[in-house]
N, C-alpha and C positions, 0 to 999 in steps of 0.2 A: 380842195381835194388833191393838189398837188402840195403843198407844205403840210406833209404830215407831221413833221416836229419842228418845235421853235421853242429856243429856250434863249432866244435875243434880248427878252425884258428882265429875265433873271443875271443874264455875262455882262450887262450894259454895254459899255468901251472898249471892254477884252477881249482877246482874240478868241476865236472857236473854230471849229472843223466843220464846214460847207460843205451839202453831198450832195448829190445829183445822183440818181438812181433810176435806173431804165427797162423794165422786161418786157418781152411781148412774146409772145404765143401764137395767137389770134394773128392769123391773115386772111381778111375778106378777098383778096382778087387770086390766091396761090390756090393749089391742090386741095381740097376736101373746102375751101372756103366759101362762103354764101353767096360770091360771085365772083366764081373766079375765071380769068382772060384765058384767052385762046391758048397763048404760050405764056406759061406760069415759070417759063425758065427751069423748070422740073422741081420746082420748091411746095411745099407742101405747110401743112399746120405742124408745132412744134406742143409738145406737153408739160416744159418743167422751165423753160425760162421767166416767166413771169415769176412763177412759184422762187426760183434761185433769188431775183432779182427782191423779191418781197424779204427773204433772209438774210439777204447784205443788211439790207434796214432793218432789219431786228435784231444783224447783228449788232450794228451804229447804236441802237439805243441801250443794248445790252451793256457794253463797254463803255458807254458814254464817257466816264467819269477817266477811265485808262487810256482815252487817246493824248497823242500829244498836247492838245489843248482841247476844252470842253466840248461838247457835239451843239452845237449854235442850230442850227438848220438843216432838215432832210429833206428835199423834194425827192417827189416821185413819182413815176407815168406808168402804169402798169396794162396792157393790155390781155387778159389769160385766155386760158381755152377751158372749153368744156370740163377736162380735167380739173382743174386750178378753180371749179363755179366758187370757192372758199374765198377768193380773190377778186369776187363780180362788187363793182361799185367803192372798193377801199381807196382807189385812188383815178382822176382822172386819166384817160385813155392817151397811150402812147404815139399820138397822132404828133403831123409837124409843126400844126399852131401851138400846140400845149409843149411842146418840144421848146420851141424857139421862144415860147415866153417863160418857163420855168430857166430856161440856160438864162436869157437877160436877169432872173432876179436873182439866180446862183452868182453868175458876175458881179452884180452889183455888190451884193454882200460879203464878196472875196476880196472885195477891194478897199475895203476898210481900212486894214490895216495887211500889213507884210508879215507881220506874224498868225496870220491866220492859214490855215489847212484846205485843202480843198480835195474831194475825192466823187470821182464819176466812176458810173460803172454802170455798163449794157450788158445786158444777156437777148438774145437772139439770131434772126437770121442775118449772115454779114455775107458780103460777097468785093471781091476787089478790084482795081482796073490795072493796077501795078504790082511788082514783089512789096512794096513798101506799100502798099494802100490798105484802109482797112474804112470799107464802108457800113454800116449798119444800117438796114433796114427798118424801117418804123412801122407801123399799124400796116398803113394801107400804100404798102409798095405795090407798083404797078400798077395801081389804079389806072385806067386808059386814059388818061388827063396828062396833057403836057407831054413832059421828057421821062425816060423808063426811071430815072434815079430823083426823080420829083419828089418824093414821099422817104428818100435817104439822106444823111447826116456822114460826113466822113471824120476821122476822126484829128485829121491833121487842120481842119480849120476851127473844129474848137478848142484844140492844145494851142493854137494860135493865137486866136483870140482870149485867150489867157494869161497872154505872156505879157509884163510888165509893158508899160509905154508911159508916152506924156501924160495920155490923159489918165490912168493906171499905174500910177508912180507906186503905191501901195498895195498893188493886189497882192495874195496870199505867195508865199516863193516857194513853198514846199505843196506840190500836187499830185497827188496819185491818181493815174489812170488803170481801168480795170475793161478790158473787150472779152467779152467772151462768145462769144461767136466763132464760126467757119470764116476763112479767107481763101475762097476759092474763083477762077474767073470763071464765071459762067460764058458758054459760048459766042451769046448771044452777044456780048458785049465785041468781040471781036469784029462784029458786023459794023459798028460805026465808028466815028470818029470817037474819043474821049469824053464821057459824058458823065455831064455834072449835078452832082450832089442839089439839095437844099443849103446854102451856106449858113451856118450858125452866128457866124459873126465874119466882120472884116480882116483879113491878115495884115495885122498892123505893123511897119518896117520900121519904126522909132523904139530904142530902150534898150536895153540891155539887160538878154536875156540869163538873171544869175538865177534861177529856179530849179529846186531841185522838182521833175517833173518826170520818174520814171514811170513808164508802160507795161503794163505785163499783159501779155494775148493769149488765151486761151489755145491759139495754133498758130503753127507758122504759115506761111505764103505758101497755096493752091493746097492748104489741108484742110480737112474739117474739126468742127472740135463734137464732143459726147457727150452723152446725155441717160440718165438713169429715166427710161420714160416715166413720167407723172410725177415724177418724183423731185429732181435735180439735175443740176448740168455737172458735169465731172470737176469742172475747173473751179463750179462755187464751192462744191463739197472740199476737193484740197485746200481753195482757199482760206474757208472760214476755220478748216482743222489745221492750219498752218497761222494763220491768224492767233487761234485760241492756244497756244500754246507749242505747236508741233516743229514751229518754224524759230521759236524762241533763245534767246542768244543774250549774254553777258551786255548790260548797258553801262558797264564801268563799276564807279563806287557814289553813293552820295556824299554829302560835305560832311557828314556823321561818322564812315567811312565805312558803312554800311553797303552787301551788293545789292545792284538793281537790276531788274532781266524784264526784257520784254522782246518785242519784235521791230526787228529794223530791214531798211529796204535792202542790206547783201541778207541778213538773215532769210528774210520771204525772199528770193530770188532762189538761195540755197535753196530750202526746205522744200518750196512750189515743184521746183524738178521732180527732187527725191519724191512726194509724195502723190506725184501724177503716177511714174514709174509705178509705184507700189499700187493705186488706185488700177492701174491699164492692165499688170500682173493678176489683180484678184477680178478685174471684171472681162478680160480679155481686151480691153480696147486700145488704142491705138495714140493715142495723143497725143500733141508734138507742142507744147509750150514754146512761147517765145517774149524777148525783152524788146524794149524800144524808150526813146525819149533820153533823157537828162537823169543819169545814176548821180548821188551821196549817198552817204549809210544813215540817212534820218531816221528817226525814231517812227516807226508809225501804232505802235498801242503797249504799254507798261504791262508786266504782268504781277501777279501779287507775291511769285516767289519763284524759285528756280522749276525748269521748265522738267517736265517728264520726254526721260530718252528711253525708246527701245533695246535691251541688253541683253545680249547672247552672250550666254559663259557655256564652254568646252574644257573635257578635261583631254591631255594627251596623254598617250594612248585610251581611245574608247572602253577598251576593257576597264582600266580603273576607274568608273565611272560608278558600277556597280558597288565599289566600295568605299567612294568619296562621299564625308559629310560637309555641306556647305556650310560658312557665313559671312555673309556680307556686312562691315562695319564702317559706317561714316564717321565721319572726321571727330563726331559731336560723340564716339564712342556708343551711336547707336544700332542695335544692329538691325536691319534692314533687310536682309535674307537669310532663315535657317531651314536647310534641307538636310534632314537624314539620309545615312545610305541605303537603297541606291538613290544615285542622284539621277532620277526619274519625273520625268522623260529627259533626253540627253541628246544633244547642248541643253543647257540649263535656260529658259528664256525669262526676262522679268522689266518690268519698266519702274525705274528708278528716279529721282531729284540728280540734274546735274549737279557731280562736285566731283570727291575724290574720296574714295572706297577703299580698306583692307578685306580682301578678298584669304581668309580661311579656309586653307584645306586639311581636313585628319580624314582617316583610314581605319574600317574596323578590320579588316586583315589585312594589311599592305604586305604585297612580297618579299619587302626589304623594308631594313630600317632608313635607305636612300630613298624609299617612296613616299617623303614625308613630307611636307610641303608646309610650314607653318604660316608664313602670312606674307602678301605681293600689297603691291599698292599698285591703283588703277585708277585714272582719270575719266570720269562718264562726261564723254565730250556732247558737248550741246547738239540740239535735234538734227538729225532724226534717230541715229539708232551709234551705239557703241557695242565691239565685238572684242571679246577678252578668249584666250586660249592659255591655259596653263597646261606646260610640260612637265609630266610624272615621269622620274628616276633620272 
């Protein structure tokens, strides 16, 4: 109930994309939970992290075929809440024995080969000891057993234990981590000394660390991250719509000399900003993304053709708007937008195929024959959005 996909027997000896995938919801010992401690640290049940974490994996098998190499293996630990009952039983529970034995068999399999992919990703409650720390929470944090961070995972010792060594000559070099969680210090923790995690694996000092292994956080240090209740977490929804095309950027040419686009680690870096901002603007929220780990601009999923940009076309002066007829013409002489006059509503909005456009303007009364605008050429730059302003007279 933890390897919900495997496609090992079909790839044999070639390399593939390794996930690890994490949501929880469900906290028995926190706020509203079925037994929960005296001091719950003021943390409570969550409604859409499992749900988020279940869609990473549906996105992995969605794309399978467009990641940089096949989708080989997805584990997964889902804990949900009452919300998420759609979610009861699909995979085992995100506790830290199923934690620490699905990471050993993600390892194992990463380390086949050096061309193999590897990609983790949590969704729920996180909380930190440092500006640099980013602990996540499992099932059953705070359980009164042991130390308060018994039942926690942080994240710097399984990027560690991932990282190349003797006995690990081949594990996968390219690794995308995904947090999405809060990284906030709760007070509580200021009361003792530094207190430690569940450790995932050993931090091994042998090898040389060449991996491209960037991070991306959901929020930065002492912020929270957001959540659509029941629904989603803010950070999967940009994600996966930056994933699927939002965040998508020119991968050069193939040997045919043919272009290829997809999504690469500066492209998601770009686009994740832009489309938090746009996400915090229509939902009111707050959210403050953040990088970490080892950047290259690796390829992380093909697309099937060039990516759709968001496109604001204005005409100068507003007035002439009223008597602008549009067309938009790509390169292939086809055309792509025709507006009569007026040109309503105005700025003109439309989402388009990145390339390059002849932008048509006529006039059914232009005040002059100087207000006449025959044809511009315009470059629709890769996601998120391109703004065009043509000056009339």
């Amino acid at each position: 109930m933890t390897l919900l996909f495997d496609d090992r027997p079909a790839l044999g000896a070639n390399p593939g994309v390794h996930a690890l995938v994490i949501g929880v919801s469900s906290y028995p010992f926190l706020i509203g939970g079925a037994k929960p401690v005296a001091n719950p640290w003021g943390m409570g049940q969550l409604t859409s992290t499992a749900a988020s974490a279940f869609k990473m994996f549906e996105w992995l098998k969605r794309t399978r075929a467009q990641l940089p190499v096949p989708l080989a293996t997805c584990r997964v630990l889902l804990s949900p809440s009452p919300q998420e009952a759609h979610l009861n039983g699909v995979a085992d529970e995100a506790t830290v024995a199923n934690m620490l034995a699905a990471a050993n068999d993600w390892r194992n399999d990463a380390s086949t080969d050096r061309d193999n992919v590897t990609l983790f990703y949590f969704a729920g409650h996180g909380v930190q000891r440092t500006k640099e720390d980013a602990v996540m929470c499992l099932r059953d944090f705070l359980e009164p057993l042991g130390s308060s961070l018994r039942n926690a995972i942080d994240l710097a010792t399984v990027r560690a234990g991932m990282s190349p060594s003797k006995t690990r000559q081949d594990i996968a070099r390219t690794q995308f981590y995904f947090v999405d969680a809060c990284r906030v210090q709760p007070s509580e923790l200021k009361e003792f000394e530094p207190l430690e995690t569940t450790a995932v694996f050993n931090k091994d000092l042998s090898g040389e660390d060449d991996r491209c292994s960037p991070i991306f956080y959901a929020s930065v240090s002492n912020h929270a991250a957001a959540a659509i209740p029941g629904v989603q977490t803010l950070f999967s929804q940009a994600l996966i719509e930056c994933l699927d095309g939002d965040a998508g950027d020119s991968l050069g040419d193939d040997p045919q000399g043919d272009p290829m686009w997809g999504v690469s680690v500066g492209g998601l870096n770009r686009g994740l900003m832009k489309k938090v901002d746009q996400l915090n603007l229509r939902l009111g929220g707050d959210q403050i993304l953040t990088t970490g780990g080892q950047f290259s601009d690796a390829t992380i999923r093909r697309l099937d053709g060039p990516p759709l940009v968001d496109v604001t076309l204005a005409v100068d002066p507003d007035d002439a708007a009223q008597f602008s007829a549009l067309r938009v013409v790509a390169d292939a002489k086809t055309v792509a937008v025709t507006q009569p006059p007026p040109l309503a509503p105005h700025p003109h909005t439309c989402r388009l195929p990145a390339g390059i456009y002849s932008i048509e303007l006529s006039f059914a009364r232009p005040p002059s024959p100087a207000n006449f605008v025959d044809s511009q050429r315009f470059k629709v730059a890769v996601a998120p959005r391109s703004d065009w302003k043509v000056k009339v007279g």
